[in-house]
Structures are given as C-alpha cells and as structure tokens.
C-alpha positions in Angstrom: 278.3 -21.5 176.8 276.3 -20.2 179.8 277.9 -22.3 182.0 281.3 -21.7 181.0 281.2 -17.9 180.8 280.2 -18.2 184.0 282.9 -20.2 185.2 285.6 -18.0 183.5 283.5 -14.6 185.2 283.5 -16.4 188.2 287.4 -17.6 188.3 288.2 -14.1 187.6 286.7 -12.9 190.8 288.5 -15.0 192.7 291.6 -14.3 191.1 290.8 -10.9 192.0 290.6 -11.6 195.9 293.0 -13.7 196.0 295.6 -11.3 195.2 294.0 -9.0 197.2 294.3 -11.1 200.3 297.7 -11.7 199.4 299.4 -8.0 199.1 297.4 -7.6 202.2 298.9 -10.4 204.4 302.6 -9.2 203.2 301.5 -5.9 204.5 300.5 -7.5 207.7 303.6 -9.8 208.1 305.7 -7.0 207.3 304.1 -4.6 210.6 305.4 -4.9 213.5 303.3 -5.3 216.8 303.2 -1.8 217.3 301.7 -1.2 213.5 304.5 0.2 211.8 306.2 -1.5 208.4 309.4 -2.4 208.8 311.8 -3.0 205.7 315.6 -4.3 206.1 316.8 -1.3 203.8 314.9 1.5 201.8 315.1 -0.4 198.7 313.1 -3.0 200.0 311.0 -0.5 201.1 310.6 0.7 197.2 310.6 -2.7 195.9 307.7 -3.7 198.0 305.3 -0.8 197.5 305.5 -0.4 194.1 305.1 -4.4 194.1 301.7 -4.1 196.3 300.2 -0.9 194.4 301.4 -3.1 190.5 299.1 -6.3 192.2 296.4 -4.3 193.5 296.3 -2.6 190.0 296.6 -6.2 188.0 293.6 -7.4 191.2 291.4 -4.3 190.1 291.3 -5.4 186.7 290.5 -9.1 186.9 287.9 -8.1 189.5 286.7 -5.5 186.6 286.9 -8.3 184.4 285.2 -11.0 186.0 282.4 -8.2 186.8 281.8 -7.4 183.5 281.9 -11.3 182.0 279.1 -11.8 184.6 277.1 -8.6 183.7 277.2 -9.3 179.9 276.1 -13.1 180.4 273.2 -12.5 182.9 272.2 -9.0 180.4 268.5 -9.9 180.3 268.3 -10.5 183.9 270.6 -8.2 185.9 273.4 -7.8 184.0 272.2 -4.7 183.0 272.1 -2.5 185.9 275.7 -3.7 185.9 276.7 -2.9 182.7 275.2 0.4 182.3 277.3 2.8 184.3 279.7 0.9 182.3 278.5 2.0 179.1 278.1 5.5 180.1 281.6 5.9 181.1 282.5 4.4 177.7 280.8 6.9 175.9 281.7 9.4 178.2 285.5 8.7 177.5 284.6 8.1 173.3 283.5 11.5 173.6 286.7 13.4 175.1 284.5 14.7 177.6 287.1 15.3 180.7 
C-alpha cells in the first residue's frame, strides 16, 4: 500500500509539471524574438489564454494532489508539517471565517 500510494503521489506531481512545462512552451513558441505574443486573430488570442490559465488551474490541482497523497502517507515522519497548514485552512474555511 506504501509503495503504491507513493507511486500514485508521485505520478501526480509529475503530471502536475508536465502540464506546467507544456502551457509554458506554447507561451514561448507563440513570442516572437522581440518577446511579444503573437496570435493570427483575437480569437485565438481568447482561445489560448483562457486554455493556459484552465491547464495551469487543472496543473495546480494535481500538484495539490500529489502533495497531499505524499503528506498523508509519510504522516508520522514529515507528512505532517505538510499537512498542517492544510488542516488549518480546512477549519478555517469549515468555520466561515473570511
């Protein structure tokens, strides 16, 4: 079970950066030399930034993921110090405390 949790934390993470890396190399394919985007129409313009910001959301979350898959399996050794700010914003958002 160890192992496996592990793995799953693990392939998480990755997933994570990969996506990551790849919104950032469309941004960087799409500048030009002088370091301005350029998009055939503004349409594409749309279409690509609100594709980058919904794959950086979807990357934040299977980073989050992976994090916390870790932090619950290792608990006893450092899991913890993970998991704790973690638990506090739970409670903090149970509560209605904005």
């Amino acid at each position: 079970m160890t192992l496996t949790t592990d793995a799953i934390g693990l392939l998480l993470l990755a997933l994570g950066t990969v996506v990551v890396f790849a919104v950032k190399r469309a941004k960087f394919r799409r500048t030009n030399r002088y370091g301005v985007e350029r998009f055939p129409t503004f349409g594409a313009k749309l279409r690509a930034q609100f594709g980058s910001h919904i794959l950086i959301g979807c990357s934040a979350v299977l980073l989050a993921a992976g994090t916390i898959t870790l932090a619950w399996n290792h608990m006893d050794s450092w899991g913890w110090i993970v998991m704790a700010p973690v638990a506090l914003l739970m409670l903090y958002l149970l509560l209605g405390l904005t």
